[in-house]
C-alpha positions as CSV (number, residue, x, y, z in Angstrom):
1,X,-66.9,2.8,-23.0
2,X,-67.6,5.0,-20.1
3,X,-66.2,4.7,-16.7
4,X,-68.7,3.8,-13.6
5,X,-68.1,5.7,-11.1
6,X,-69.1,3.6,-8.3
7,X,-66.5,1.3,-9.4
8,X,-63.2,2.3,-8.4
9,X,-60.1,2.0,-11.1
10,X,-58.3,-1.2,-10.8
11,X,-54.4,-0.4,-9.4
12,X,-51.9,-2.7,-10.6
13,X,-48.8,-3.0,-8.3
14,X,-45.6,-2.5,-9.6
15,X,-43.4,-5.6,-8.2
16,X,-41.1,-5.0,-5.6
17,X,-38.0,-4.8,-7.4
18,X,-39.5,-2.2,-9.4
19,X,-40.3,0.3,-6.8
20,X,-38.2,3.2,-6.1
21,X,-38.3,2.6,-2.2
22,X,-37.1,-1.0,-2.8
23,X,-33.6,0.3,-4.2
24,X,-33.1,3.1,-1.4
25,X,-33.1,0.6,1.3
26,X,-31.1,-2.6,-0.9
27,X,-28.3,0.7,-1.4
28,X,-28.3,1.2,1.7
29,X,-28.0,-2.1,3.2
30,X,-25.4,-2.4,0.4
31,X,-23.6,0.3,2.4
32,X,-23.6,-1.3,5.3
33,X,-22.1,-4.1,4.3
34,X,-19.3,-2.7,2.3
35,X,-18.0,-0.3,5.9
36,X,-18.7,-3.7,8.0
37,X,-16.5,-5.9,5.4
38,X,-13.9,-2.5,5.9
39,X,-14.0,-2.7,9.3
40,X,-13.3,-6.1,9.6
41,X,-10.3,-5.8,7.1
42,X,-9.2,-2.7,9.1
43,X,-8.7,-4.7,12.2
44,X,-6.7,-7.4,10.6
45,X,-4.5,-5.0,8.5
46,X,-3.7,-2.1,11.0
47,X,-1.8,-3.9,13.8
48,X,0.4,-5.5,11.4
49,X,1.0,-1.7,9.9
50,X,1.4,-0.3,13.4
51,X,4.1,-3.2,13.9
52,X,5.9,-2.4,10.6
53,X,5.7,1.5,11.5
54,X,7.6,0.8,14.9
55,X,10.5,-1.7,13.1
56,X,11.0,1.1,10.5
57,X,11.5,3.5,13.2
58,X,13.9,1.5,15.1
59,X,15.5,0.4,12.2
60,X,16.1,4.3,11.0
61,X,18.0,4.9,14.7
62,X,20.1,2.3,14.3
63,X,21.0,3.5,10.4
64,X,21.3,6.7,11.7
65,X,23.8,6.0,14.9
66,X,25.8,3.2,12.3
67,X,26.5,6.7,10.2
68,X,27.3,8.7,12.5
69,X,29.8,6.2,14.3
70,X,31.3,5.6,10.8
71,X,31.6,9.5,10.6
72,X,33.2,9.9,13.8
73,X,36.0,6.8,13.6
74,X,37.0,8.5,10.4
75,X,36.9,11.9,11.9
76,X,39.4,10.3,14.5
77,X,41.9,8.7,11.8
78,X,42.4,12.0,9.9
79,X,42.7,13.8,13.2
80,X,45.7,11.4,14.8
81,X,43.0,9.3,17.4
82,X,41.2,12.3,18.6
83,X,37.5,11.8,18.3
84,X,35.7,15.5,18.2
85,X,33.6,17.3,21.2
86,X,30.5,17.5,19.7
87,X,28.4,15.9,16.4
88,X,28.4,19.5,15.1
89,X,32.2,18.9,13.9
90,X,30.9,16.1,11.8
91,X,29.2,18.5,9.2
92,X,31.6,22.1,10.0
93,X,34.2,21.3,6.6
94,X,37.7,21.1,8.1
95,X,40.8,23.1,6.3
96,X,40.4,21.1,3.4
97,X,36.2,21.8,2.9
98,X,35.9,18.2,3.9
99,X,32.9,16.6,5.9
100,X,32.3,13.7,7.6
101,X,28.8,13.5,7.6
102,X,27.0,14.0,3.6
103,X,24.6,16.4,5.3
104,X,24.3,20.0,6.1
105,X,23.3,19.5,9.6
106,X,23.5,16.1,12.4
107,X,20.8,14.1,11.7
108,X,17.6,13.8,14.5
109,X,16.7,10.7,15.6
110,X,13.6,9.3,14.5
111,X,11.1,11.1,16.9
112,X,13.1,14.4,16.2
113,X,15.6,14.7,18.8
114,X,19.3,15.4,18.4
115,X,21.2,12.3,19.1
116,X,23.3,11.9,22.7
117,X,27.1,12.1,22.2
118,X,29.7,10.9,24.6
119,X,33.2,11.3,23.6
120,X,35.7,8.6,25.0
121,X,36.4,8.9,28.4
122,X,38.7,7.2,31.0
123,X,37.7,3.6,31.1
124,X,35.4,4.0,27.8
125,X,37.4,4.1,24.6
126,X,35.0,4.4,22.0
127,X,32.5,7.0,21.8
128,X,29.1,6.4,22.6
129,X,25.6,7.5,20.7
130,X,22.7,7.3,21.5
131,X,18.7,7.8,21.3
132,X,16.2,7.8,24.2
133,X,13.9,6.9,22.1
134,X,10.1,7.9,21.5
135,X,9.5,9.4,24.6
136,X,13.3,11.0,25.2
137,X,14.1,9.8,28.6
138,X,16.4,6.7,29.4
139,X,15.2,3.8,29.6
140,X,12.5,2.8,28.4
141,X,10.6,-0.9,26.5
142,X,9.3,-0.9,22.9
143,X,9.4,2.5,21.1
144,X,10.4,4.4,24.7
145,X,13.4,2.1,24.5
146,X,16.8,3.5,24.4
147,X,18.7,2.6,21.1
148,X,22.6,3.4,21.3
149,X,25.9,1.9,19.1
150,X,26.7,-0.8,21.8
151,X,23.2,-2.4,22.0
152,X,23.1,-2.5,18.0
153,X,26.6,-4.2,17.9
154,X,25.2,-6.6,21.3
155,X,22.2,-7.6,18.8
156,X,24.0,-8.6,15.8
């Protein structure tokens, strides 16, 4: 059978789902979805994060000042009372190798400043430490705030 050529071939359309076009855009859209449903999760899950993040780091102060208070009030019972000058005398071994910190160096605060030591003074008995927190000045609210062994011990 010959072909007429004044008849143009019949075309049969492929269905939709069968076209190559089809599955580009349906991926895409797919796409879309998926980052919209992530970014709706994101913005439930993050601030609860960011919350945990600034506990943690509070939290770490206060272990850290605890430590170093515990470290310093033994200091003073094998030294007769006297509490030392400085945190450096915490981790320098005494006559007999000994240290009162487990660590080769005082430990930084959380936002990687050296803790604030006051030795006892007239009408302060007990030493004081302390960290200024995030952004190193005193004073301070949330993660600026000031942490220091006598508002830990005034919170429990």
């Amino acid at each position: 059978m010959e072909a007429n050529p004044s008849v143009p071939p019949v075309r049969i359309e492929k269905p939709i789902w069968k076209r190559t076009w089809f599955w580009v855009i349906a991926a895409g859209v797919a796409c879309f979805v998926g980052l919209v449903i992530l970014g709706l999760l994101a913005t439930l899950v993050v601030p609860h994060v960011l919350q945990k993040v600034h506990v943690a780091t509070r939290k770490k102060a206060e272990s850290d000042i605890i430590e170093v208070r515990n470290a310093l009030t033994e200091y003073a019972l094998a030294n007769g009372g006297r509490f030392p000058d400085s945190l450096g005398a915490l981790v320098t071994p005494d006559v007999n190798g000994r240290t009162y910190l487990d660590s080769a160096a005082v430990p930084k605060d959380p936002w990687g400043r050296t803790y604030v030591y006051e030795p006892p003074r007239p009408g302060h008995p007990r030493p004081t430490i302390r960290s200024y927190g995030r952004d190193g000045e005193p004073g301070g609210e949330g993660d600026d705030a000031d942490v220091d062994d006598r508002w830990i011990d005034a919170a429990k």
